[in-house]
N, C-alpha and C positions, 0 to 999 in steps of 0.2 A: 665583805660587801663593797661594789664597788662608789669610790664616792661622787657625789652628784655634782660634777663643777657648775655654779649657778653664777654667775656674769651678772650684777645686779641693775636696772635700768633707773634712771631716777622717777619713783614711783611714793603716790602718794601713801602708800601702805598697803600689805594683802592679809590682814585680820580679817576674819569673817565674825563682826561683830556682834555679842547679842544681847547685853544687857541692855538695862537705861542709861541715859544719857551722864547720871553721874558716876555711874560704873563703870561707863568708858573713860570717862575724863581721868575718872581715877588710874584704872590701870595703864592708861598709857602716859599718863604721870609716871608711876611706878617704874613701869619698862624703858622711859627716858632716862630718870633719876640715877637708876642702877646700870646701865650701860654707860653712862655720862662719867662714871665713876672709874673708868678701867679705860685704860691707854691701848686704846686698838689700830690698829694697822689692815692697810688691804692684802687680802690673803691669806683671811684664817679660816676655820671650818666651824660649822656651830654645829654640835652632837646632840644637842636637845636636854629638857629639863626634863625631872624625875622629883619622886616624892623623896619624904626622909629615909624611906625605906628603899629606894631603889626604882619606885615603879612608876609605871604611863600611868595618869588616873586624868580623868575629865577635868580636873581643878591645873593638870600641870600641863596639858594640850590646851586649854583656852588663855593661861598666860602666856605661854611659849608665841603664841598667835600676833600675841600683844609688840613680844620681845623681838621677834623678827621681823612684824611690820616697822619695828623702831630703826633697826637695822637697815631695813631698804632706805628708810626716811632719809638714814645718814648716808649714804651712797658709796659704802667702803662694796668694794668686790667681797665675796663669801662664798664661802660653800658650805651645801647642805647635806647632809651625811646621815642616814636611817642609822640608829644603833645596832650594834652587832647584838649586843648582849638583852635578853630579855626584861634582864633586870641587874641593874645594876650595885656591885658594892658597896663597902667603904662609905665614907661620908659626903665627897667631893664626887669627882668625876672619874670613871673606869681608864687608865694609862694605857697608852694605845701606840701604836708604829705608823703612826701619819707623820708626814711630812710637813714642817710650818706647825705656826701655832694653834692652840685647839681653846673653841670658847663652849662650855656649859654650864649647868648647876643644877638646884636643887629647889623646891617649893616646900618649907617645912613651915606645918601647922604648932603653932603658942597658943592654945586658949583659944580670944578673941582675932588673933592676929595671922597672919600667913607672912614667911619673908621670905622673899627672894633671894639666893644666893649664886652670884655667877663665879666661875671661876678661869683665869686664863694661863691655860699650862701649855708647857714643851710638847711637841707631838710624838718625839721618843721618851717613855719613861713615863709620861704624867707629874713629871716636877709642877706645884701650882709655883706661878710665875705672880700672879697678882688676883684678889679676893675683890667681891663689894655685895654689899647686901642693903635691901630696903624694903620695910614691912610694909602689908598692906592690911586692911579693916578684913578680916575673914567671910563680912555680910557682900561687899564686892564679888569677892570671886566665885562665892556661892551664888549670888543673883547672878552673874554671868552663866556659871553652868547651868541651873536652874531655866535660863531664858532659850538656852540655845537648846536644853531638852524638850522644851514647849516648842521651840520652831520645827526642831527634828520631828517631833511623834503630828505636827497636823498641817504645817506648809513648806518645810525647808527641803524636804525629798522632792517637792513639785516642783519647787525653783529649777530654771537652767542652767546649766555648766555650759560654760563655751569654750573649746580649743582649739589650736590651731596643730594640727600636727603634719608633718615632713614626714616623709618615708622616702627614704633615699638609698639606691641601689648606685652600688660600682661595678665596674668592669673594667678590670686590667688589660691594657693594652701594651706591650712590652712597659718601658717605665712611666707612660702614662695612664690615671682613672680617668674613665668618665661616666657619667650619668646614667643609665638603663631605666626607664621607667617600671614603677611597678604596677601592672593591672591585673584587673580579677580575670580567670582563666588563661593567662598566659604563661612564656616560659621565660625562665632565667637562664643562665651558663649555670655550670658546675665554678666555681672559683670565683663568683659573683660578691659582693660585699655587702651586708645590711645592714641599715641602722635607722631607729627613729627618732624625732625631736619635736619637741611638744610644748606650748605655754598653755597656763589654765587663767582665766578671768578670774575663778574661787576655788578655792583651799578644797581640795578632793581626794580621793582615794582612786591611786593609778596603778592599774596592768597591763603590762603587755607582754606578749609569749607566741611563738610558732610551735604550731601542733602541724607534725608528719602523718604523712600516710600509713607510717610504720610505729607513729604510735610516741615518737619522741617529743619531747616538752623541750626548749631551749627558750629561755627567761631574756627577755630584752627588759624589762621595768618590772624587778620586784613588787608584790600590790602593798604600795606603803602610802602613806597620807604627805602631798605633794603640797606646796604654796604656790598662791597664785604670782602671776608675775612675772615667776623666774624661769630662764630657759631649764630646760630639762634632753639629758637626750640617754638613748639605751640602745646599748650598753653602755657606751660611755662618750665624751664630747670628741675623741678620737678613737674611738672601740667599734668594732664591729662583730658583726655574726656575718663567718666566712659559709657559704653555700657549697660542702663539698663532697655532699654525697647526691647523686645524679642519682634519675628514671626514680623520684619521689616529687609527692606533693604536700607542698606545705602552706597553712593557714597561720597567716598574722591575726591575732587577735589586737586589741586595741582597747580597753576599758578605762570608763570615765565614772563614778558615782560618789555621793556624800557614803557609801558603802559598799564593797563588793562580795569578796566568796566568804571572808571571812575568815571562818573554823571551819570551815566544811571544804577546804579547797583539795585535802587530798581525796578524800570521797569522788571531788569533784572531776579528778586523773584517773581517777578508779574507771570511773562509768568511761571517758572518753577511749580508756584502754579497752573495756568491753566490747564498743563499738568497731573498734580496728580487729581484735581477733576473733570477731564473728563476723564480719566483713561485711558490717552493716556498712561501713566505709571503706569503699577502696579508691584509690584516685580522688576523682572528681567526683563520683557517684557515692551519697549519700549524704554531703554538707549540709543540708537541711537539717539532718539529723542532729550530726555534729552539733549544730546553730541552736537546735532544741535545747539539749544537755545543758548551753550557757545558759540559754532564759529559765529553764527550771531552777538551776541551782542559787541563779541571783536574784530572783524570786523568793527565796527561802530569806534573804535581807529584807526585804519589802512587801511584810505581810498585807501592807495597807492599796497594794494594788497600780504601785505606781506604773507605768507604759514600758515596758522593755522589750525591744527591735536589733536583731543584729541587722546591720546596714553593708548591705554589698553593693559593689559596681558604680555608676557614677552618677546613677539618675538623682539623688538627691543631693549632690557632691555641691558644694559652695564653696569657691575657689577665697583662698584668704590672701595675705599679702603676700607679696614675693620678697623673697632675704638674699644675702648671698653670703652663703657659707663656705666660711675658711678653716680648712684642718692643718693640723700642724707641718706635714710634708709640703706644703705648698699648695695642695689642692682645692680650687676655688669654684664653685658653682650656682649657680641659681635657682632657688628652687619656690616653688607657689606650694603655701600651706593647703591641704585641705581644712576648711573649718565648718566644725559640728556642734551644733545647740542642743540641746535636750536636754531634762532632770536624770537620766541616766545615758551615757554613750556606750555604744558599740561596735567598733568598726572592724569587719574581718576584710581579707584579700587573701584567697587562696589562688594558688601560682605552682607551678610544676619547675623544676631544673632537670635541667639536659645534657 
């Protein structure tokens, strides 16, 4: 998986907090204390916390929250990197073939207590380089998860996510790129260049993916749980999705939610394949349809009926800031975000190459 270069801004923090007030004092006590303790450098990667045993659990995604808003606080550069493994090892952190140094840990429950253990290893091999650990009261981090499950099940889905996202298309011209806009119903080249970049206001769960005419899936943003703040971009901060099969049309999806497909996401290829070889879809004729399938299946996360809209074309479009982005060959442009508000986002632009 590729890693997520995040560029950090000097930011007051992106925890999306939920306990009481002394629960936060606490853990972001905690999350200082124990960072505080390890000799860090700009240009590491942080892999993410895990139970004793290995796994994501609601107790080690709301400290982790904690630990990375501590991280922005300190303003070292970082990257953020989704785990490969579903579950992890061993006692420390899974040994890996990144390059530079790699920071994680663990959240192991004592009793009354929970401790945090970070570790900072080699990126070849997983040698740990240096330890730190710092307990916290067990009643903390359960009234955290506890709070955030109360926001979840009766107002946190209504809340809005706001982001800004770029969609940026090249086109080679002998050894120079430039810009191609990308709009709904129009066409690309064949040998055209995509790629999209994104910041979130709050801590959300992001996909994005082109769906062909013919039926193919190609992944720009794996759907993984994103922090706010940091840039983001997919495939990668110099990666592209090169455009090189001509007379198809393809649909960028764009997904924003505190949840999306979930467990049902291959079901979820299933059905949009049904649509292609019955040729309820071909070309341009039948997106609707296509548009259906998403709101049915992300619906199945949101029994409680929250609003879900896929958003085409520009009429609702709200122009965000303009940046100017540099990729590593020298190529430099400027580009206006579009930015969308809502408790769940949708943005498709289907487009044809030629």
């Amino acid at each position: 998986m590729k890693i997520l270069s995040a560029l950090l801004l000097c930011l007051t923090g992106c925890a999306m907090l939920g306990g009481g007030p002394g629960d936060r004092a606490e853990l972001n006590a905690v999350a200082a204390d124990v960072l505080h303790q390890l000799d860090l450098e700009a240009g590491f990667t942080w892999v993410g916390l895990r139970d004793a045993s290995g796994k994501e659990t609601e107790a080690t995604q709301a400290v982790e929250e904690y630990l990375v808003s501590s991280l922005v606080r300190r303003g070292l550069p970082f990257s953020v990197v989704p785990s490969e493994e579903s579950s992890w090892s061993g006692e420390a952190i899974p040994p890996g073939e990144r390059v530079g140094p790699v920071l994680g840990g663990r959240l192991v429950e004592d009793g009354a207590w929970m401790y945090v253990r970070l570790y900072r290893v080699e990126g070849v091999g997983g040698r740990i380089v240096q330890a730190a650990a710092r307990g916290v009261a067990k009643r903390h981090v359960d009234d955290e998860v506890a709070q955030r499950a109360r926001a979840s099940g009766t107002g946190r889905d209504g809340l809005p996510i706001e982001v800004d996202v770029h969609w940026v298309a090249l086109r080679r011209e002998g050894d120079i790129r430039r810009p191609v806009r990308l709009v709904e119903g129009e066409s690309l080249q064949e040998g055209d260049e995509l790629q999209v970049r994104f910041r979130l206001n709050r801590d959300a769960q992001v996909y994005a993916f082109l769906f062909s005419s013919e039926g193919e899936v190609i992944s720009l943003v794996p759907d993984e749980f994103r922090y706010s703040g940091l840039p983001y971009y997919g495939p990668g901060e110099n990666s592209w999705v090169t455009l090189s099969e001509s007379d198809r049309v393809y649909t960028a999806y764009f997904m924003v939610g505190p949840r999306l497909l979930e467990e049902n996401a291959s079901e979820f290829f299933e059905r949009l394949d049904e649509l292609v070889e019955q040729r309820q879809v071909d070309r341009f004729v039948g997106l609707d349809r296509q548009d259906e399938i998403v709101v049915e299946f992300l619906r199945r996360s949101f029994p409680g009926g929250i609003p879900i809209e896929v958003v085409r074309g520009n009429e609702a479009l709200v122009e965000g800031r303009s940046e100017t982005l540099v990729y590593s060959d020298g190529t430099r442009l400027q580009s206006v975000a579009e930015k969308w508000v809502a408790p769940l986002i949708v943005r498709a632009v289907s487009f044809s190459v030629q």
